[in-house]
N, C-alpha and C positions, 0 to 999 in steps of 0.2 A: 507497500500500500509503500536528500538532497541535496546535492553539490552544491558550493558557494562558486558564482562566473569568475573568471579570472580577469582583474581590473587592467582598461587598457593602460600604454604609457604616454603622454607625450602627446601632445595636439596632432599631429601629422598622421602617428599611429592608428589615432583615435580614428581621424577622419578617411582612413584607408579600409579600415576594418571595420567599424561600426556602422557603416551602411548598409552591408549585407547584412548584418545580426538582426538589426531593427528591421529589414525587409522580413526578413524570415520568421520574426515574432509577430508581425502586422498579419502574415498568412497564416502562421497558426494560429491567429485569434479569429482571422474571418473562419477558419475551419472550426472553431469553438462555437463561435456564433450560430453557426448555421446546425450544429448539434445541439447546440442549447434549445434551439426554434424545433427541430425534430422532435425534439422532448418534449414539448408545450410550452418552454418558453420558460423565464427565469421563477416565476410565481408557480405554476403548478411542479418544479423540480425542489422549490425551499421546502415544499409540503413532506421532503424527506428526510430534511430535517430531525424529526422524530417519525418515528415510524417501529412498525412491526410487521411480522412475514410467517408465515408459516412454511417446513418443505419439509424432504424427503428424499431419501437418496441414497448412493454407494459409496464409501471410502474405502481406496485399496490402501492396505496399509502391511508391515511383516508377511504378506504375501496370503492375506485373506482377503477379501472385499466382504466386508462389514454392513448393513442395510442400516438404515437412522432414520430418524423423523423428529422433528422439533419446533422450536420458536425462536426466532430472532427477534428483542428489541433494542433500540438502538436511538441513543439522544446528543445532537450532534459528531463530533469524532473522539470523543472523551468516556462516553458512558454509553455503555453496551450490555446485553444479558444474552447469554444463550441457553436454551434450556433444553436438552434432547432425550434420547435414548436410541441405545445402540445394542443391534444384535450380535452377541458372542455367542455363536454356538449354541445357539437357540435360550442364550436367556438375555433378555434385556435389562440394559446396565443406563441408569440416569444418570447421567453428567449434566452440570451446569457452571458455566463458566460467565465471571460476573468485572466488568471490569469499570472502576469507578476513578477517574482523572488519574489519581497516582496509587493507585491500590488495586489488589485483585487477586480474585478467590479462585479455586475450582473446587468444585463437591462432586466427587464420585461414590456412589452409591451414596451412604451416611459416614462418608471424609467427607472434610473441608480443608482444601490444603491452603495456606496464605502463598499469594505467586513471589516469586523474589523479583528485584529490580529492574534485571536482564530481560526476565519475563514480559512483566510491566510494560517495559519500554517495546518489547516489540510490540505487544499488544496497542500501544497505544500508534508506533509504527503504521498497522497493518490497517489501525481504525481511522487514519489518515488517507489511507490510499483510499479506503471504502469510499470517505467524504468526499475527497476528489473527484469519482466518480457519481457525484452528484451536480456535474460540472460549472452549475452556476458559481460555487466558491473560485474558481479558477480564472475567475475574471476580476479576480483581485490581482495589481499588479506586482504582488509580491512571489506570484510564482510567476517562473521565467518560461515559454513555451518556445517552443520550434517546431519544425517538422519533418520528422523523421523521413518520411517516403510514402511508398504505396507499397502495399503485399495484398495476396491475395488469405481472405479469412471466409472461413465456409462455401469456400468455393468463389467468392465474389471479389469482385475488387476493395481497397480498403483503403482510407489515407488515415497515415497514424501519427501524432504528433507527440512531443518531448515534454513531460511538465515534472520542472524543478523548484526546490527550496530549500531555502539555507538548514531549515531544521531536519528535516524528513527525505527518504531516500528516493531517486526518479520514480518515474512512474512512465510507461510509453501508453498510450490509449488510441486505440483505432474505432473509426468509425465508416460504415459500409459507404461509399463514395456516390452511391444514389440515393438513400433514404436519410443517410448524417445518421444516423439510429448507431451508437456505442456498439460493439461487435467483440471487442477483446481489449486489453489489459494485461500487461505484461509488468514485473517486478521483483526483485529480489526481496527474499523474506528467511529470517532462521528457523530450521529448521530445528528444535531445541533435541527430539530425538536421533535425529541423525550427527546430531553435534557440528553443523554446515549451514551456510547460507546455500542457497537456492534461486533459480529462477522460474518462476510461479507465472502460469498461463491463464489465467480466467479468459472463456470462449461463449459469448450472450447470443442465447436464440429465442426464438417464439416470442417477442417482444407485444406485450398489450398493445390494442389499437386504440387505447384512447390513453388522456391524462398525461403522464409523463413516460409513457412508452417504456416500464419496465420489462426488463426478460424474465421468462417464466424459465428458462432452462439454461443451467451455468455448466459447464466442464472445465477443471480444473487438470494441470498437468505439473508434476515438479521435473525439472530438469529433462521435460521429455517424457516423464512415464506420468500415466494417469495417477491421477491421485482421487479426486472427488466427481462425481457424477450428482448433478442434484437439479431439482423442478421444485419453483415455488407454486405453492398451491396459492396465494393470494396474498396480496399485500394490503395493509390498515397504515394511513396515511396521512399525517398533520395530528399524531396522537399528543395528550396530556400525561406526562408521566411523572409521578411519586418520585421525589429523593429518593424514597424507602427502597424502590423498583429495582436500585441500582446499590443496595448497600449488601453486607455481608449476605452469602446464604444462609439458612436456617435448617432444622432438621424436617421441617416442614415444605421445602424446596424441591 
């Protein structure tokens, strides 16, 4: 789910080199723009803002593929709750993982583990990239954009552009080059069991036809090999949510 630019030097430099940057920022925003309008436009994408999701899905993991079903909620890029279960071998295991600005939990079965800092932070990491991809934030001009190129994603054409900042790690984001409709997402994220970073694929299909055009079907790949298969069943959108929502679990969780 970010690099500091490297300052020019010297007037002369500046004005040799910094025309092409600013061209290439000015096209990644007209490509922002024209995804943002995809979406419905900057007003019905804040409405993500807070929000909650329901889904369902595979994670290949130690060389099982695992079934799950859960909830996502989620209040700006800071506070987040995930609430699932997951089949081991035919028994289902509740995990809930809670992540609250600089704190956070995971409860499996009736554990509650406190996350440590390394944790933390990527958590708050990866709930950055999430926000990103709500791309009205991205029109702040503190992250830096470019654009990367064109590939091709689910078959179709793609133009994918760079979004950087000083705090938080890139992020590449493609959008299908005739709808502007978000299509994939690309990022390095750690891996805490493999003891590695990684680069992390999210691949959006079946996108609603109305509202802010979320996808109903994500695929995940780390380094090339599958990792997550998953379909939201429905999104709840522009929600009110409790401090409480977002504090320790309980054994009631």
């Amino acid at each position: 789910m970010r690099n500091v630019f490297i300052f020019g030097l010297g007037a002369v430099l500046v004005g040799v080199i910094s025309s092409p940057l600013v061209a290439d920022e000015k096209e990644a925003r007209a490509v922002l723009e024209k995804a943002i309008k995809a979406h419905g436009g900057v007003e019905e994408l804040k409405k993500l803002e807070s929000h909650s999701a329901q889904f369902s899905g595979t994670i290949s993991t130690n060389g099982m593929d695992l079934k799950f079903a859960g909830e996502v909620k989620a209040k700006g890029s800071e506070y987040f709750k995930v609430a699932m279960e997951i089949d081991v071998n035919n028994m289902n295991i509740a995990i809930v993982n809670v992540i609250s600005k600089d704190k956070g939990w995971a409860k499996v079965a009736d554990n509650i583990i406190e996350m440590d800092k390394d944790q933390v932070a990527e958590a708050m990491q990866q709930g950055h990239q999430n926000a990103a991809l709500n791309l009205f934030p991205l029109l702040d001009k503190k992250y830096k954009l470019s654009v990367v190129g064109e590939e091709k994603v689910n078959g179709k054409d793609a133009i994918c552009i760079r979004v950087e900042h000083p705090k938080f790690r890139a992020i590449n984001i493609c959008f299908d080059k005739k709808s502007y409709l978000l299509v994939q997402a690309t990022s390095v994220v750690k891996d805490f069991q493999a003891g590695e970073e990684v680069t992390e694929v999210t691949t959006m299909t079946d996108h609603e036809d109305k509202g802010s055009r979320q996808p109903k079907k994500l695929t995940i790949t780390r380094d090339g090999k599958p990792y997550i298969t998953m379909e939201v069943s429905s999104y709840q959108l522009n929600q009110k949510f409790d401090d409480k929502e977002f504090s320790k679990p309980s054994s009631d969780d």
